[in-house]
N, C-alpha and C positions, 0 to 999 in steps of 0.2 A: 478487514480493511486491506487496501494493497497497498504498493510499495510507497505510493507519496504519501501516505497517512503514517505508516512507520518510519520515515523521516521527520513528517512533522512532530511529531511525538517523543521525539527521540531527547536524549540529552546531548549537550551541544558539544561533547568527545566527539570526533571525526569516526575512533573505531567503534563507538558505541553505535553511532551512525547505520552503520556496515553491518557489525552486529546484527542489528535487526530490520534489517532486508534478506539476511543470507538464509534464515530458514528454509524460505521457498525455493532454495535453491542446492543445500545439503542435506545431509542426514545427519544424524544425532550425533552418531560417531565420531565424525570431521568436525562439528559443531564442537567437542570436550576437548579434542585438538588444539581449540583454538584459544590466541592472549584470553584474560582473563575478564578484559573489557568487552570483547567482543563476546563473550558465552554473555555477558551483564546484558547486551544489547539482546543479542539471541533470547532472553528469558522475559525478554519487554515484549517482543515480538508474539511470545506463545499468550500469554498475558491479554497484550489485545485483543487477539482472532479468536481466547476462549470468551472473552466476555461478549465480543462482538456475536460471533455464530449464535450463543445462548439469549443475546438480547431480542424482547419482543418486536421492537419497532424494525430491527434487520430483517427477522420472518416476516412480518408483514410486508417489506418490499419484496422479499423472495417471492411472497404471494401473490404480488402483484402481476408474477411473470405468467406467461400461458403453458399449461402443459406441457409443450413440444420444450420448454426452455428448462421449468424448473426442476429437472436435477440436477442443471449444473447452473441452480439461482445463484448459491452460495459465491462463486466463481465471477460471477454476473454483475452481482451487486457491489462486493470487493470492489471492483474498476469503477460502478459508476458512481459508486459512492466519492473514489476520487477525483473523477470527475467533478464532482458538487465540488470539494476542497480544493480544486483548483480556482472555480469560478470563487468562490465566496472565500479567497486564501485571505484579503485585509481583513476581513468578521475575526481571525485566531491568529493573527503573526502580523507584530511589527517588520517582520524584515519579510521583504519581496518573494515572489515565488521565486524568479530569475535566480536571484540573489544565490536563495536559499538552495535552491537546484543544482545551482554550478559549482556552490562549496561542496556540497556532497561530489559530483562530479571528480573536483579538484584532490578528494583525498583517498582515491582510491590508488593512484601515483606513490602517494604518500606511503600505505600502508600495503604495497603491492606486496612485500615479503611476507606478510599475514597474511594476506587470503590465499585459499585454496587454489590452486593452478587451474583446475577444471571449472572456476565461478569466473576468473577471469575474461577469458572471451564474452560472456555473456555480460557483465559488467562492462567491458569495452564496448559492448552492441548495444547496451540501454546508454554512456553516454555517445556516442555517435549517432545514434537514433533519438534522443534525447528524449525516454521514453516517458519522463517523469514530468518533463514540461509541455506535452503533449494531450496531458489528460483535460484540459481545457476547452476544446470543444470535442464534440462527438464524431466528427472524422476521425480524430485521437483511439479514442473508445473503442468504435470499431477496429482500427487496425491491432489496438491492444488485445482485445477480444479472438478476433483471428490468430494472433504469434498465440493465445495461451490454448487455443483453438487445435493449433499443431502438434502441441506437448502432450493431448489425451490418448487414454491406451487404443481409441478409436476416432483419427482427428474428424474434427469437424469445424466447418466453422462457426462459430459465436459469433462472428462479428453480422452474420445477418438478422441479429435479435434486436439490431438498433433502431429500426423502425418501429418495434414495439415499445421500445426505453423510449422511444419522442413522444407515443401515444400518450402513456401515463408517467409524461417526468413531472409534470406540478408535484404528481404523489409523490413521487421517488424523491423530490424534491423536499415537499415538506417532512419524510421521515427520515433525512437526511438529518435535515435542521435540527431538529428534537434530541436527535441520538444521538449525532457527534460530542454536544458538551457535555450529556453523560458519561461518555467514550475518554474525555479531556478529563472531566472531574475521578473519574476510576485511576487512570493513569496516575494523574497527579499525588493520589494519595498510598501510589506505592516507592515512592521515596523523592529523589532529588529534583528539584524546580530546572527548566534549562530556558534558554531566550526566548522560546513560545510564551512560556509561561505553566508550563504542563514536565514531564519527566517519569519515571518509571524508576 
C-alpha cells in the first residue's frame, strides 16, 4: 500500500503517523535513530507492505497489468490501490479524507526536530503538492506514478500505464474491495485500536 493507506492505518500519535510513511523514504539505520514512537510507526509500515506484497488478491491485480508494466506491478498497484481508498474513504473512516490529510500535514511542524533533515523537503513537497489528497482521481495517479517514475535507477515514466488502469479498474477495483478489510483486520489484531478503527 502507499502512503494514504499508511496513514489510514495508523494510530492516531501524530509521530506514529510519520513513523510510518518514513520507510520509503530512509534506511534502516536513520529509522533506529529515530524517537521510539516513530520506529513503533516505522514497524506498522513494514507489517503492512509484508502482508500486502504476499497477499493473493494484490498479485492478482499486479496480474492484471500487461507485460510492458509488470515489473514494476508492485509499485503500480501500491498508488492505485490508494486511489480506491480515497474514492471509497466514508466505507473505513469516520473522519474525512480532508480532514484526516491536513492533520497529518499539520504535524509535521510539530515534530520537525524528529525527522530526518534530508525527509524534510520531500515532506514539504507532498504537503504543498498535497500528494495525499490527490489520490482521488486518476490525473492524481498518474502524476503520482510519473514523480515515483523519476526515483528509478532507470527513470521512466509510470504514469503512461493509466490508460491501462481505466481499461481494467472494475477488476482493480473489485480486488481492492475484498483485500483492504483483510489488510484492516491484519493490522487491527497487532495491537492498539486508533479513530479509524484499525491500529498496529
Amino acid at each position: 500500500m502507499n502512503w494514504l493507506a499508511h496513514l489510514h492505518l495508523s494510530e492516531p500519535s501524530a509521530a506514529f503517523r510519520i513513523g510510518n510513511v518514513l520507510p520509503d523514504m530512509v534506511g534502516a539505520r536513520e529509522l533506529a535513530a529515530l524517537p521510539a514512537e516513530f520506529q513503533r510507526g516505522a514497524k506498522c509500515h513494514h507489517r503492512i507492505d509484508a502482508f500486502t506484497d504476499s497477499h493473493q488478491l494484490f498479485r492478482q491485480s499486479v496480474a492484471r497489468l500487461g507485460p510492458g508494466y509488470r515489473r514494476f506491478g508492485g509499485i503500480i498497484v501500491d498508488v492505485l490501490y490508494d486511489h480506491f481508498l480515497a474514492v471509497n474513504w466514508e466505507k473505513h473512516s469516520d473522519v474525512s479524507l480532508r480532514r484526516s490529510v491536513d492533520e497529518f500535514y499539520g504535524s509535521f511542524d510539530v515534530h520537525r526536530g524528529d525527522i530526518p533533515v534530508a525527509v524534510w523537503p520531500v515532506l514539504e513537497r507532498m504537503r504543498e503538492q498535497d500528494w495525499l489528497g490527490s489520490y482521488g482521481d486518476m490525473a492524481g495517479v498518474r502524476i503520482a506514478l510519473r514523480r515515483i517514475g523519476t526515483r528509478l535507477r532507470k527513470p521512466r515514466d509510470l504514469g503512461e500505464c493509466v490508460l491501462e488502469l481505466e481499461r481494467e479498474y472494475d477488476g482493480f477495483g473489485q480486488d481492492f474491495a475484498a483485500f483492504y478489510p483483510e489488510l484492516k483486520a491484519h493490522v487491527a489484531t497487532s495491537g492498539g485500536v486508533d479513530r479509524y478503527g484499525v491500529g498496529c
